[in-house]
mmJSON file of the N, C-alpha and C atoms, coordinates in Angstrom:
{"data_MODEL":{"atom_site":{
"group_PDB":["ATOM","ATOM","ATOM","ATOM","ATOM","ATOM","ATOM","ATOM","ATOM","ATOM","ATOM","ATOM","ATOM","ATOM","ATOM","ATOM","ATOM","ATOM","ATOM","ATOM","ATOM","ATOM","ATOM","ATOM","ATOM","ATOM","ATOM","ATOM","ATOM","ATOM","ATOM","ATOM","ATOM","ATOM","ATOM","ATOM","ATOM","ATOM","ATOM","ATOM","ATOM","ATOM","ATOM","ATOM","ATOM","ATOM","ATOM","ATOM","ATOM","ATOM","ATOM","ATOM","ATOM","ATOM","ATOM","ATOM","ATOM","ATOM","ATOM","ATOM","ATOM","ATOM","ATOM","ATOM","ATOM","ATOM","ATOM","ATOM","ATOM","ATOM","ATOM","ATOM","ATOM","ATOM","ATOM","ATOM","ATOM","ATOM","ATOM","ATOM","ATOM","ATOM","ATOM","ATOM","ATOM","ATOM","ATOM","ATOM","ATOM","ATOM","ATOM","ATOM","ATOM","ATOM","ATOM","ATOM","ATOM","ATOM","ATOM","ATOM","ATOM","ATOM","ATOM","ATOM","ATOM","ATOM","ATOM","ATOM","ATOM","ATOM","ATOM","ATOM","ATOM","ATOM","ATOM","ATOM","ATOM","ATOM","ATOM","ATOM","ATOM","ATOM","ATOM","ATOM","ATOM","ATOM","ATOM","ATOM","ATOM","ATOM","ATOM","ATOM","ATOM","ATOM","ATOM","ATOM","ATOM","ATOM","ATOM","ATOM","ATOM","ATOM","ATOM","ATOM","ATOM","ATOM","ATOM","ATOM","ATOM","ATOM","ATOM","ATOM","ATOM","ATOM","ATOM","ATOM","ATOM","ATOM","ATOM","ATOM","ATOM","ATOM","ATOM","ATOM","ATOM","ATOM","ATOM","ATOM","ATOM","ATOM","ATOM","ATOM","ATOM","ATOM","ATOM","ATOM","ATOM","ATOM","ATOM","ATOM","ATOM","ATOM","ATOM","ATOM","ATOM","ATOM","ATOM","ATOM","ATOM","ATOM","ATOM","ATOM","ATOM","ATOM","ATOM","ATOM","ATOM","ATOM","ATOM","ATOM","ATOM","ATOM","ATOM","ATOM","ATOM","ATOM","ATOM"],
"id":[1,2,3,4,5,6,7,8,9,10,11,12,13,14,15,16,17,18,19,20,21,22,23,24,25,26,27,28,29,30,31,32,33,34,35,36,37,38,39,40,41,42,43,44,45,46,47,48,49,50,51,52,53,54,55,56,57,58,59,60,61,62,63,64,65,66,67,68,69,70,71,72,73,74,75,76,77,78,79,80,81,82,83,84,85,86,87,88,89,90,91,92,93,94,95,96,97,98,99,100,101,102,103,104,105,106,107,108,109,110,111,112,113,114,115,116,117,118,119,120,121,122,123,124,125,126,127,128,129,130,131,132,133,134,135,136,137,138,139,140,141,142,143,144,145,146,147,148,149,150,151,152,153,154,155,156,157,158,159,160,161,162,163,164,165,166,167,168,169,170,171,172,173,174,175,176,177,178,179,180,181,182,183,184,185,186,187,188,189,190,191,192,193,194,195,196,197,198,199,200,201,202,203,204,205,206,207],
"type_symbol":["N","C","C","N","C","C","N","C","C","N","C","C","N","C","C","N","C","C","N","C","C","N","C","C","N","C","C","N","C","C","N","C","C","N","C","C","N","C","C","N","C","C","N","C","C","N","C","C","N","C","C","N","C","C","N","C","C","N","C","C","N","C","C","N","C","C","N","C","C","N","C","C","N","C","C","N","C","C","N","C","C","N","C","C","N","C","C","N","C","C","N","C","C","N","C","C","N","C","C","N","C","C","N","C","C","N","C","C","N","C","C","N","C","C","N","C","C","N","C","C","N","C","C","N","C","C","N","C","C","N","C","C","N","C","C","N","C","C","N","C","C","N","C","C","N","C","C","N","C","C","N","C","C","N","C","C","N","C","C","N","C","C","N","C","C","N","C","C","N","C","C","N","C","C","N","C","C","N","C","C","N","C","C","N","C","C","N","C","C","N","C","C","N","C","C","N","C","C","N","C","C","N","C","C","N","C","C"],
"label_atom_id":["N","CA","C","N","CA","C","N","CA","C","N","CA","C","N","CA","C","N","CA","C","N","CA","C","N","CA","C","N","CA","C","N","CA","C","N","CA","C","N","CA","C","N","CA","C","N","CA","C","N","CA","C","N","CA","C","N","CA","C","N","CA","C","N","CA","C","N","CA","C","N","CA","C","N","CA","C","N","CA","C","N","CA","C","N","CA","C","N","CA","C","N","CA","C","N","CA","C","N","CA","C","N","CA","C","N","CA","C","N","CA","C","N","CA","C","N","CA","C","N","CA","C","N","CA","C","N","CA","C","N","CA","C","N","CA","C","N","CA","C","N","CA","C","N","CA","C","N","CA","C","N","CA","C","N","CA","C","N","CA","C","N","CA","C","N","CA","C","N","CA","C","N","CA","C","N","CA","C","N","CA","C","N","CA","C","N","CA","C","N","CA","C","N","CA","C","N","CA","C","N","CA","C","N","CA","C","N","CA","C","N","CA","C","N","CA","C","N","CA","C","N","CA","C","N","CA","C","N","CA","C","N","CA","C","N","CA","C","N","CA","C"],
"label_alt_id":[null,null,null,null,null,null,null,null,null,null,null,null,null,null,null,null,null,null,null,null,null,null,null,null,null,null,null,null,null,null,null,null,null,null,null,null,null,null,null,null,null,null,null,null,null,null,null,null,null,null,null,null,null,null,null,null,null,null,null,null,null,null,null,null,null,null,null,null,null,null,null,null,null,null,null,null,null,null,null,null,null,null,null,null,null,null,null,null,null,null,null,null,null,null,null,null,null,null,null,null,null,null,null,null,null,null,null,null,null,null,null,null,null,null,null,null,null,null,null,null,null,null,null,null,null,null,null,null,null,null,null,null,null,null,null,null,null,null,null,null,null,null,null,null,null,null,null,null,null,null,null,null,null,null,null,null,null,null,null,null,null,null,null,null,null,null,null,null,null,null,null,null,null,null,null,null,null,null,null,null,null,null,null,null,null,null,null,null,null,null,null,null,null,null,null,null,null,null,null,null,null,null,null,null,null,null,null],
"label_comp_id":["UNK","UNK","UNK","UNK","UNK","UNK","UNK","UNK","UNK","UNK","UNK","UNK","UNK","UNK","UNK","UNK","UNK","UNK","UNK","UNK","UNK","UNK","UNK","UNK","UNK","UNK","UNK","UNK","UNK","UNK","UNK","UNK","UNK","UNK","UNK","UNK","UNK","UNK","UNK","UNK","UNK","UNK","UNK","UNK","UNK","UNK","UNK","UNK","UNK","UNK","UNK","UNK","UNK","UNK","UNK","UNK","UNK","UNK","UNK","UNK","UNK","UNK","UNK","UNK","UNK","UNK","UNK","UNK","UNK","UNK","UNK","UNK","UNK","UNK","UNK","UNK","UNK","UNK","UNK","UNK","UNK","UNK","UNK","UNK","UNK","UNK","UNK","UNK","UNK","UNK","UNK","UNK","UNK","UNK","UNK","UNK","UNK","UNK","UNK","UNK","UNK","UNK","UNK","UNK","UNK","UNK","UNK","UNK","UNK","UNK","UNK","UNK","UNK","UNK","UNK","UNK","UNK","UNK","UNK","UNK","UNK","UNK","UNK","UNK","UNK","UNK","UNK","UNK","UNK","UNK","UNK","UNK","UNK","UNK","UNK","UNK","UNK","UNK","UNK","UNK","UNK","UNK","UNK","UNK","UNK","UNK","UNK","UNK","UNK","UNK","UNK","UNK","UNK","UNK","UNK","UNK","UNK","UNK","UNK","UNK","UNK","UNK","UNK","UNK","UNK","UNK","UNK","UNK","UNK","UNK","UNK","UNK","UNK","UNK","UNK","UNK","UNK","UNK","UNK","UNK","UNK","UNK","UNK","UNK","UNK","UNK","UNK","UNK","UNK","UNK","UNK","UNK","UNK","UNK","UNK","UNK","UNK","UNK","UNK","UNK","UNK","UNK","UNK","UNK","UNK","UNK","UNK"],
"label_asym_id":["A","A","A","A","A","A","A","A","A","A","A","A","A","A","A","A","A","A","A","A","A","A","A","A","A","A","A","A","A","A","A","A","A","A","A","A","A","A","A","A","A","A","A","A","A","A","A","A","A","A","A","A","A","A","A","A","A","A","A","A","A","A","A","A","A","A","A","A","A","A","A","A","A","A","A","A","A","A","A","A","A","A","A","A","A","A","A","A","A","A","A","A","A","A","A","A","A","A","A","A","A","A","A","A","A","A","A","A","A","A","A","A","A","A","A","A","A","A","A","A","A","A","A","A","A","A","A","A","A","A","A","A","A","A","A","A","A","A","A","A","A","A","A","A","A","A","A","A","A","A","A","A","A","A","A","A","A","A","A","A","A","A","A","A","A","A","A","A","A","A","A","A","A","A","A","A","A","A","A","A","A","A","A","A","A","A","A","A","A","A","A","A","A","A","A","A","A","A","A","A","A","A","A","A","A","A","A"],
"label_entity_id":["1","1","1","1","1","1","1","1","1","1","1","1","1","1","1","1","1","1","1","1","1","1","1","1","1","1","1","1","1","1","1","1","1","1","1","1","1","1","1","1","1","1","1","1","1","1","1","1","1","1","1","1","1","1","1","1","1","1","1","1","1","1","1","1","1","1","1","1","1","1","1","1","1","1","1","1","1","1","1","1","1","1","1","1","1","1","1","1","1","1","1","1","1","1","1","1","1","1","1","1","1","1","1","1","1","1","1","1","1","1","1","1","1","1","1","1","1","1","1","1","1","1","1","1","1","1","1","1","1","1","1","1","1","1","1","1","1","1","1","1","1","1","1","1","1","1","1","1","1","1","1","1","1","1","1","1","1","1","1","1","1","1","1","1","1","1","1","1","1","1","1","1","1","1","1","1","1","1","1","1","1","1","1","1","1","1","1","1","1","1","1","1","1","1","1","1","1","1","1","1","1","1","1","1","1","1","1"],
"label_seq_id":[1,1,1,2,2,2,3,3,3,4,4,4,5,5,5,6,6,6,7,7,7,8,8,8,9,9,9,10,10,10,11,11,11,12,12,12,13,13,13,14,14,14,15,15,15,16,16,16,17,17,17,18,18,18,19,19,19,20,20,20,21,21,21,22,22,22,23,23,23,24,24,24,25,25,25,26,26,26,27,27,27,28,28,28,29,29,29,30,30,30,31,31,31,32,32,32,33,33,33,34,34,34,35,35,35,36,36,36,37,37,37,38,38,38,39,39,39,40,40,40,41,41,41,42,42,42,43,43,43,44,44,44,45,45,45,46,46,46,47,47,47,48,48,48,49,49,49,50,50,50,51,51,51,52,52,52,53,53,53,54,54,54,55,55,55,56,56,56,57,57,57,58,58,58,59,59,59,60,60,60,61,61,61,62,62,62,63,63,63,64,64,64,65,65,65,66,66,66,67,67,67,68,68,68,69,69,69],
"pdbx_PDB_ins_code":[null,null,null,null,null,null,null,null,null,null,null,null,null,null,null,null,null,null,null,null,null,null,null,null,null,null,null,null,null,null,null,null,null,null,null,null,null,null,null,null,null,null,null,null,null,null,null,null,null,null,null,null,null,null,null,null,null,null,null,null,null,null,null,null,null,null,null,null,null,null,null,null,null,null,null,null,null,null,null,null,null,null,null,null,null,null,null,null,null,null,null,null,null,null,null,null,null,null,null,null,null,null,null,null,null,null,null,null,null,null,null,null,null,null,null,null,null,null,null,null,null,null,null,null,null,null,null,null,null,null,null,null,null,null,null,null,null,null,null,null,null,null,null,null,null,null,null,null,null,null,null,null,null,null,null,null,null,null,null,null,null,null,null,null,null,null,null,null,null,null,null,null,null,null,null,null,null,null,null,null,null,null,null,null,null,null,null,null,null,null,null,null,null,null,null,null,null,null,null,null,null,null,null,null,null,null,null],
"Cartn_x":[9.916,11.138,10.913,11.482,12.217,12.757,12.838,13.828,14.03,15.141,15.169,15.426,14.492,14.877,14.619,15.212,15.0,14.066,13.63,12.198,12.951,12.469,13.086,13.441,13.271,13.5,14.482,14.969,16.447,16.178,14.664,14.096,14.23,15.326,15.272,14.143,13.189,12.211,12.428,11.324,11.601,10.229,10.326,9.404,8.849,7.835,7.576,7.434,8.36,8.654,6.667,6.543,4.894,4.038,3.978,3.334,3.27,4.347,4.929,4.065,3.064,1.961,3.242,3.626,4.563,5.646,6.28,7.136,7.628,7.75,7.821,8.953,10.279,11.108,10.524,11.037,10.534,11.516,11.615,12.477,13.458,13.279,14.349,14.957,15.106,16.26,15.389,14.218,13.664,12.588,11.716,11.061,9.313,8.339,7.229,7.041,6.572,6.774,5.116,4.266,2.888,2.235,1.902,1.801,0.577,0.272,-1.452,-2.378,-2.38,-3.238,-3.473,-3.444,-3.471,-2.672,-1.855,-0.535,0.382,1.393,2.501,3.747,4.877,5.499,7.193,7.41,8.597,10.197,10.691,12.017,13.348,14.258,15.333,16.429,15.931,16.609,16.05,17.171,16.501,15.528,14.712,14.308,15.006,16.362,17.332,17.313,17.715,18.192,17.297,15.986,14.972,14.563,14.97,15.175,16.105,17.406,18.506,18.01,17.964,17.155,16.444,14.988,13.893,14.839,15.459,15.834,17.033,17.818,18.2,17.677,16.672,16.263,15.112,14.589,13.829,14.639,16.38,17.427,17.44,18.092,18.496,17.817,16.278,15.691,15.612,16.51,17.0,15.647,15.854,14.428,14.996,15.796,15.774,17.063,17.093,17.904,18.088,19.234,19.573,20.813,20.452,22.178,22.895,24.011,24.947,25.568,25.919,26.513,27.989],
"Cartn_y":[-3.255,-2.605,-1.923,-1.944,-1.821,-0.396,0.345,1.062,0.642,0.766,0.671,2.08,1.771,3.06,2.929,3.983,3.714,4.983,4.264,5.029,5.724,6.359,7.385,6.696,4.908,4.311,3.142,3.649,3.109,1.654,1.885,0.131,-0.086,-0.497,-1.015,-1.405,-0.979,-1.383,-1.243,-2.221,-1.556,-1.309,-0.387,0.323,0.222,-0.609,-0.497,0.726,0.712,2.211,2.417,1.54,1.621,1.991,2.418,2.443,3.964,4.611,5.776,6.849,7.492,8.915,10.56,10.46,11.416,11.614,12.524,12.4,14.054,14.367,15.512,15.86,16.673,17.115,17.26,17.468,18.484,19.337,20.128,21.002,20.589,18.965,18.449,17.27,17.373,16.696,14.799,14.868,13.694,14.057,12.791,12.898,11.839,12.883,12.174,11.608,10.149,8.867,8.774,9.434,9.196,7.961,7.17,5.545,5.301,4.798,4.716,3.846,3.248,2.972,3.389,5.272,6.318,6.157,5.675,5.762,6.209,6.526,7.547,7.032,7.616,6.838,7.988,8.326,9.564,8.171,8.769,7.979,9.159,8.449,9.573,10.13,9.491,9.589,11.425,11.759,13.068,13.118,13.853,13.685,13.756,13.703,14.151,12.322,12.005,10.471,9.472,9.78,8.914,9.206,10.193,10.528,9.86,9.665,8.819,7.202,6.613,5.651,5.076,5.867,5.901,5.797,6.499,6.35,5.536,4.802,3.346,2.951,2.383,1.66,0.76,2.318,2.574,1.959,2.66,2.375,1.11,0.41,-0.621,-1.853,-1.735,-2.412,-3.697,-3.262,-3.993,-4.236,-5.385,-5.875,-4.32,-4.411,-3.546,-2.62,-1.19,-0.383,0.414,0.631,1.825,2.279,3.345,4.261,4.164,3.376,3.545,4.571,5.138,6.076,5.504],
"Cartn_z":[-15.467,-15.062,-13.713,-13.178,-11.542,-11.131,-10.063,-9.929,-8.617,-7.478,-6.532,-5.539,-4.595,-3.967,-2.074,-1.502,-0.101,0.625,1.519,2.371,3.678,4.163,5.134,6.342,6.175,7.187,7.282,6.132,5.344,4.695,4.468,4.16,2.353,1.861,0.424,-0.081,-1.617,-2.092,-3.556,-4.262,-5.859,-6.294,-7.307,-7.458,-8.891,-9.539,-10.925,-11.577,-12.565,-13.47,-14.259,-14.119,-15.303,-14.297,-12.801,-12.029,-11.097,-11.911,-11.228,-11.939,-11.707,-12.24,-12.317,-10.858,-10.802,-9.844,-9.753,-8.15,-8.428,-6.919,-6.952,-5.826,-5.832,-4.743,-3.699,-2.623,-1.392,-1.178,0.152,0.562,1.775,2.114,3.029,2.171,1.144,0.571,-0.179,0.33,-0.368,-1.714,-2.07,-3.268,-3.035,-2.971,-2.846,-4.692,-4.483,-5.585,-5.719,-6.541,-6.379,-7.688,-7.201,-7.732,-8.459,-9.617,-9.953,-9.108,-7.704,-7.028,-6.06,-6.448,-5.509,-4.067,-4.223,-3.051,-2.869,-2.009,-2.491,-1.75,-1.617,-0.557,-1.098,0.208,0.445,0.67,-0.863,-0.6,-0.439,-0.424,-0.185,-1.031,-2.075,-3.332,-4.137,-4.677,-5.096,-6.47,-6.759,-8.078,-9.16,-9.634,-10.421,-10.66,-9.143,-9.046,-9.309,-9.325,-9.948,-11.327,-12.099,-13.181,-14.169,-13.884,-14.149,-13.842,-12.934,-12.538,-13.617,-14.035,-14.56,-15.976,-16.82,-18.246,-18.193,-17.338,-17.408,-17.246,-16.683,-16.715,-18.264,-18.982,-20.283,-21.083,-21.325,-22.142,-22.422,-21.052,-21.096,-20.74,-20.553,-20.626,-19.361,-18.209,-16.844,-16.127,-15.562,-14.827,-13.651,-13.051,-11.864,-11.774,-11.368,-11.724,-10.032,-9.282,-8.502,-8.841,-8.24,-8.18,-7.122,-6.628,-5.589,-5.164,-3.773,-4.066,-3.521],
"occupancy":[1.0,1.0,1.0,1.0,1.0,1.0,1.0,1.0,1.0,1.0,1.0,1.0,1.0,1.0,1.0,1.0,1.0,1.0,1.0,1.0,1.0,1.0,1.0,1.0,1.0,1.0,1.0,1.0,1.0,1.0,1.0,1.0,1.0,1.0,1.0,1.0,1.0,1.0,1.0,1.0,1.0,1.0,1.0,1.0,1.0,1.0,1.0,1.0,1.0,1.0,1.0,1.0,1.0,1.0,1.0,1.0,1.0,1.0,1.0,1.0,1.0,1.0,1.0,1.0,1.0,1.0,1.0,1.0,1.0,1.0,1.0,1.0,1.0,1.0,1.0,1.0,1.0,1.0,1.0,1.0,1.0,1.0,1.0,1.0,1.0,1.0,1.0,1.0,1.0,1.0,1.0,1.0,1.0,1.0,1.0,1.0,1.0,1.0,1.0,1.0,1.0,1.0,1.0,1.0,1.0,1.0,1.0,1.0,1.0,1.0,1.0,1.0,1.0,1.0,1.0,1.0,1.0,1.0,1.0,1.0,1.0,1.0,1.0,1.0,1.0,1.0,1.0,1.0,1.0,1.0,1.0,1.0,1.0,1.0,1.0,1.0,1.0,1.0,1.0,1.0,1.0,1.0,1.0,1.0,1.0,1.0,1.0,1.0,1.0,1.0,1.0,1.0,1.0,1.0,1.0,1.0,1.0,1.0,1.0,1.0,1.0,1.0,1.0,1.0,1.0,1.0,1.0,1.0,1.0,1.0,1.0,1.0,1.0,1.0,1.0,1.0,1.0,1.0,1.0,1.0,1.0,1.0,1.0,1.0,1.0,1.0,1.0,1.0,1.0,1.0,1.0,1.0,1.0,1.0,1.0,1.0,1.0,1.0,1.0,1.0,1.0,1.0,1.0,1.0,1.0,1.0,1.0],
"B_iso_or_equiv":[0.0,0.0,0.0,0.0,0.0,0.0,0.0,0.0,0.0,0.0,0.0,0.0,0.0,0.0,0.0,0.0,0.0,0.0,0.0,0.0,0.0,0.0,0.0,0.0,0.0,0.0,0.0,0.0,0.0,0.0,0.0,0.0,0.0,0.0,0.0,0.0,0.0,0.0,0.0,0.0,0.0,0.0,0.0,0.0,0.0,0.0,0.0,0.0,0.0,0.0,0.0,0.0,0.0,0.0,0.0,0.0,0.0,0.0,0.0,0.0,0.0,0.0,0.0,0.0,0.0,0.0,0.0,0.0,0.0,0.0,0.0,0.0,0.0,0.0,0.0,0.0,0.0,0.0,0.0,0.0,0.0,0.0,0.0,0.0,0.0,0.0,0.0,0.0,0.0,0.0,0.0,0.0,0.0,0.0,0.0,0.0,0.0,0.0,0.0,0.0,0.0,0.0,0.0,0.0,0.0,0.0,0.0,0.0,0.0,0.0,0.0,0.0,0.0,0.0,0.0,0.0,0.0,0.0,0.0,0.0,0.0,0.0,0.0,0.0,0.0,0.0,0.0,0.0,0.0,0.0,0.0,0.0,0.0,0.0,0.0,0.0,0.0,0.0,0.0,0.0,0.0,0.0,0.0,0.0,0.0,0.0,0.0,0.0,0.0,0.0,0.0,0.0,0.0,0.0,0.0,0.0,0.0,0.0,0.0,0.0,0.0,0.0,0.0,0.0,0.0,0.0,0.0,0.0,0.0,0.0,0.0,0.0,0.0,0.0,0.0,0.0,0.0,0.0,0.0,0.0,0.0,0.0,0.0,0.0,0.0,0.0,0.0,0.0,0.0,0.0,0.0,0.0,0.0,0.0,0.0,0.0,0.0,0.0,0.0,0.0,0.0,0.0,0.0,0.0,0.0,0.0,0.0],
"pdbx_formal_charge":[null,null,null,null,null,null,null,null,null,null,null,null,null,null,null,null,null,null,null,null,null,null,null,null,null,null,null,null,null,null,null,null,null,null,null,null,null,null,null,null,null,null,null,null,null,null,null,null,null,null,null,null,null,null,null,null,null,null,null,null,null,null,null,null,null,null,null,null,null,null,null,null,null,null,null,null,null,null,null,null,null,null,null,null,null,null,null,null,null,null,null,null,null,null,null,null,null,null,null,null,null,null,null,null,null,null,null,null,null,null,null,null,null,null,null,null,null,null,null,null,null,null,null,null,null,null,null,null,null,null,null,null,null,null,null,null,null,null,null,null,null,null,null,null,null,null,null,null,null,null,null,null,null,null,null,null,null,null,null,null,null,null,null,null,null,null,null,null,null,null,null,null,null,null,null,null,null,null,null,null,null,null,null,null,null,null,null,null,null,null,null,null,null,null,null,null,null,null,null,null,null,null,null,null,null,null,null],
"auth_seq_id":[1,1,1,2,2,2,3,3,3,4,4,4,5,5,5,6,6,6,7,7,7,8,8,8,9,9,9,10,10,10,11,11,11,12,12,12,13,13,13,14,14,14,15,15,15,16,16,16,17,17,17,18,18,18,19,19,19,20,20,20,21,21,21,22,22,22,23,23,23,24,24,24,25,25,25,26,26,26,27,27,27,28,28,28,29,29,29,30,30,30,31,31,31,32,32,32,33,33,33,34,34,34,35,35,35,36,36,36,37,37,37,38,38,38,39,39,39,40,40,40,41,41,41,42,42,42,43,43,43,44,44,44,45,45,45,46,46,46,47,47,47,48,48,48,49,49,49,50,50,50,51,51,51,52,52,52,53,53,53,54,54,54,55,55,55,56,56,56,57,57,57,58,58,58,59,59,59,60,60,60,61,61,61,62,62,62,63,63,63,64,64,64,65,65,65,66,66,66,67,67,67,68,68,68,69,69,69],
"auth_comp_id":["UNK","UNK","UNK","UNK","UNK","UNK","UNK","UNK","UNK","UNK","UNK","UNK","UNK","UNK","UNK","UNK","UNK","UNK","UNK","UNK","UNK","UNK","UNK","UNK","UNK","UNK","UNK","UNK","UNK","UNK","UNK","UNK","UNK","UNK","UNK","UNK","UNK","UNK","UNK","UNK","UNK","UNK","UNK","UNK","UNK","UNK","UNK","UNK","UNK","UNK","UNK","UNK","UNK","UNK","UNK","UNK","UNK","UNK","UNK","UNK","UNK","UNK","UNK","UNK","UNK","UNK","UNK","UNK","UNK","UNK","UNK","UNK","UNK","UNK","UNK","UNK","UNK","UNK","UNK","UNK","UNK","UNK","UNK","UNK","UNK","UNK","UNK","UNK","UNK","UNK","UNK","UNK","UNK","UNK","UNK","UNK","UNK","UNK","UNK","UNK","UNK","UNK","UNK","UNK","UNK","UNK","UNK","UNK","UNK","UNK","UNK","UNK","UNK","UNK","UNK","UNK","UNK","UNK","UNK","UNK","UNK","UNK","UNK","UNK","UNK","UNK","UNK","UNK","UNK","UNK","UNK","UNK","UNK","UNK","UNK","UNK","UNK","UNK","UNK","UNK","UNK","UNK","UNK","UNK","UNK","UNK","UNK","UNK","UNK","UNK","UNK","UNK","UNK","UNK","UNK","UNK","UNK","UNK","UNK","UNK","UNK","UNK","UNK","UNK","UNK","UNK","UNK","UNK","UNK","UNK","UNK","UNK","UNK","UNK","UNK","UNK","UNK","UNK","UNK","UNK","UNK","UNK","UNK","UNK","UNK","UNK","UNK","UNK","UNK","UNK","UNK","UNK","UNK","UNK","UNK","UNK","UNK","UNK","UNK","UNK","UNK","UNK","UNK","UNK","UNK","UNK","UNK"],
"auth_asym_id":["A","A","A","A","A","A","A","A","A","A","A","A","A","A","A","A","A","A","A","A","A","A","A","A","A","A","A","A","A","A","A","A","A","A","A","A","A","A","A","A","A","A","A","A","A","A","A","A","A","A","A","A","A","A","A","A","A","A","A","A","A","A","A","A","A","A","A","A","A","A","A","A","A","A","A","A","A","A","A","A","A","A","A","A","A","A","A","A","A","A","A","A","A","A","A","A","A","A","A","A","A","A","A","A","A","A","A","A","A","A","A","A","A","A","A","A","A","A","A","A","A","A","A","A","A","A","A","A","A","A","A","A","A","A","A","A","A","A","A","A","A","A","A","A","A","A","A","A","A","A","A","A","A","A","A","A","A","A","A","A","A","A","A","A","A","A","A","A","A","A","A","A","A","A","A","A","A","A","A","A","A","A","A","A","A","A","A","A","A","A","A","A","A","A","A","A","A","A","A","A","A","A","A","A","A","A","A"],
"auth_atom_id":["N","CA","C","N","CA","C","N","CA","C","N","CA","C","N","CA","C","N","CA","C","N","CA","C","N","CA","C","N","CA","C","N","CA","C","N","CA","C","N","CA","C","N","CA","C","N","CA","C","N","CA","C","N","CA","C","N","CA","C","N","CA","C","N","CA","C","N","CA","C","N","CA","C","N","CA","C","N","CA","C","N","CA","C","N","CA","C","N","CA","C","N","CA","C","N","CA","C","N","CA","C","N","CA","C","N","CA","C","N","CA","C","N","CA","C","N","CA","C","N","CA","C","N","CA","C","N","CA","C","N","CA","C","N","CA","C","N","CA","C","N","CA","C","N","CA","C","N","CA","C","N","CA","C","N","CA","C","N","CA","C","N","CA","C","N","CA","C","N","CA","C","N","CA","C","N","CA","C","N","CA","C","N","CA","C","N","CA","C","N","CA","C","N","CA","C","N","CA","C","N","CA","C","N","CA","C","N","CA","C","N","CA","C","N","CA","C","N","CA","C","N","CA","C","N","CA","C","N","CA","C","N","CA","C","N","CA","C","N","CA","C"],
"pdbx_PDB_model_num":[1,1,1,1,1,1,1,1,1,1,1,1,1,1,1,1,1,1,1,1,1,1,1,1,1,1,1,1,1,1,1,1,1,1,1,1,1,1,1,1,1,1,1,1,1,1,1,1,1,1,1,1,1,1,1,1,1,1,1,1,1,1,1,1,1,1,1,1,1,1,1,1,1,1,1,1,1,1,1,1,1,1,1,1,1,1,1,1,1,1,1,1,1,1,1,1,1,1,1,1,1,1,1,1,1,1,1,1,1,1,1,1,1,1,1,1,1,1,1,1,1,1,1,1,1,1,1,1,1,1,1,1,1,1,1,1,1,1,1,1,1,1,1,1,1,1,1,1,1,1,1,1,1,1,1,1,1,1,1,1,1,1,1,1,1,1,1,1,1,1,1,1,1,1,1,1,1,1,1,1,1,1,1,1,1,1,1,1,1,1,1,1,1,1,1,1,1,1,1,1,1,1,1,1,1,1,1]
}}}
């Protein structure tokens, strides 16, 4: 399972949900995504929104999940 999300350089990616350790807010409006092959990567989605994301995606079992706005 999938989430999709965008990088501060407006570049579309998806992101394996089984691969995600943690993610954490910041204080300019994005979310550091820290990955189990010690990598990380700042998208622009809020942590609320990768939260929602993350449990549709669990729910419903979708190869790949974003939120439009």
């Amino acid at each position: 399972m999938f989430i999709k999300v965008t990088d501060k350089y407006k570049k579309e990616f998806r992101i394996n949900v089984d691969s995600i350790v943690y993610y954490l807010p910041s204080t300019n409006g994005t979310t550091e995504i820290n990955l189990k092959d010690k990598s990380y990567v700042i998208v622009e989605q809020s942590a609320e929104e990768i939260d929602k994301m993350v449990e549709l995606a669990q729910i419903n079992k979708q190869d790949s999940v974003s939120l439009k706005k």
